[in-house]
N, C-alpha and C positions, 0 to 999 in steps of 0.2 A: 192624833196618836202617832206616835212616833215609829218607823221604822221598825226599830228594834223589837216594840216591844210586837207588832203586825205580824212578823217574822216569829217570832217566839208564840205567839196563840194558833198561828197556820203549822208550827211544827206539833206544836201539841194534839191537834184536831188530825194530821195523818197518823200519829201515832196511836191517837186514840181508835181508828178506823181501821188500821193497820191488827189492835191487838184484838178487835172486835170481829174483823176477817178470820184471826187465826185460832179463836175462839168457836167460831161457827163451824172452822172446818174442825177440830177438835169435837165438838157436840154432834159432827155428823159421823165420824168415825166410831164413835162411843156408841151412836144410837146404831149403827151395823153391828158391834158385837154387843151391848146387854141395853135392852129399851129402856128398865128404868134408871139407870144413871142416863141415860139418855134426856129423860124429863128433865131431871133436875137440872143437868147442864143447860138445857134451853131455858129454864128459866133465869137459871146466873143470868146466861148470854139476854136476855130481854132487860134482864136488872141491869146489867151492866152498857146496854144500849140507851136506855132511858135517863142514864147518870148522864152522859157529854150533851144531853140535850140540855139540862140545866145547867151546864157550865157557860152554854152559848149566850144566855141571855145575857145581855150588855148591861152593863152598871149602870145607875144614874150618870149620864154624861151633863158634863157642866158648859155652857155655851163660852163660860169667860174665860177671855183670854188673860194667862199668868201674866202679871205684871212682869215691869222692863227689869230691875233686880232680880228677877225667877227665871227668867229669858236670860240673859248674860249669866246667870250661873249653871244652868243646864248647858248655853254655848262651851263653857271654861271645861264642865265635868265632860260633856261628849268629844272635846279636844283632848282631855287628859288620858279617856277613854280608849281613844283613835292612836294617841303618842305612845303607848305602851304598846300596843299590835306591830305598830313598826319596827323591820327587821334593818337594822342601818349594818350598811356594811365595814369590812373588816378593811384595815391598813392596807392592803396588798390589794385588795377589790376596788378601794376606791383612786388609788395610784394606776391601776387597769384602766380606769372607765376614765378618768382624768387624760391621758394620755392617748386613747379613744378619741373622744371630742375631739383635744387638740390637731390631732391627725386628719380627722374627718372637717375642721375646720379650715386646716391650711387645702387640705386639698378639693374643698369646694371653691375655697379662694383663689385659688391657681385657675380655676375652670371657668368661673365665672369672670376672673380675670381674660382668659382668653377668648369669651366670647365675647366680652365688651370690646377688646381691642379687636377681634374679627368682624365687629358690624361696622362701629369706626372706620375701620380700611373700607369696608363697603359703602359707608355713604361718604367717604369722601371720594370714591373713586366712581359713584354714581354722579355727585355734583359737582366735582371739580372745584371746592374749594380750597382744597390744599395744595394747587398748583401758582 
């Protein structure tokens, strides 16, 4: 089962929890001020607790695995998917973060530049090969 839809049955199942909380606290309130709207609301509230139990029950699940053709086109549709959520940045954003990098690459370059030439100096001046 794929992600999405895992995500989509767990949102359903708090919300169904969620209106089944606020429903009880509703029938308990009713039943402080008049008992018999009191009844009937607990009854909804049992009716309407006994519906998500039969939502839970799982479908026939199928052991087989989709063919390679079902598989690459579910790959293509969840890329096509995923491509549209992407927020790509604007002219000016990306002239920013271009210009970033490069900055941040000269100047690790510089650094690592000088520690290479600062061990150098130390192991020639350890071994005496450059005399």
């Amino acid at each position: 089962m794929a992600n999405k839809d895992r995500n989509k049955r767990s949102a359903r199942k708090a919300r169904a929890q969620k209106r089944a909380e606020r429903e009880a606290a509703q029938a308990a309130s009713a039943a402080s001020s008049n008992p018999q709207k009191a009844e009937g609301a607990l009854k909804q509230q049992a009716a309407a607790a006994k519906a998500p139990e039969k939502q839970n029950k799982p479908a026939k699940a199928s052991n087989k695995k989709p063919g390679l053709g079902k598989r690459i086109s579910n790959y293509f549709a969840a890329v096509r998917t995923e491509m549209k959520r992407v927020v790509w940045p604007s002219r000016d954003e990306l002239r920013n973060y271009s210009v970033a990098v490069i900055v941040s690459l000269v100047v690790f370059g510089i650094a690592l530049w000088l520690v290479d030439t600062g061990i150098v100096a130390l192991l020639v001046g350890y071994t005496s090969l450059g005399a």
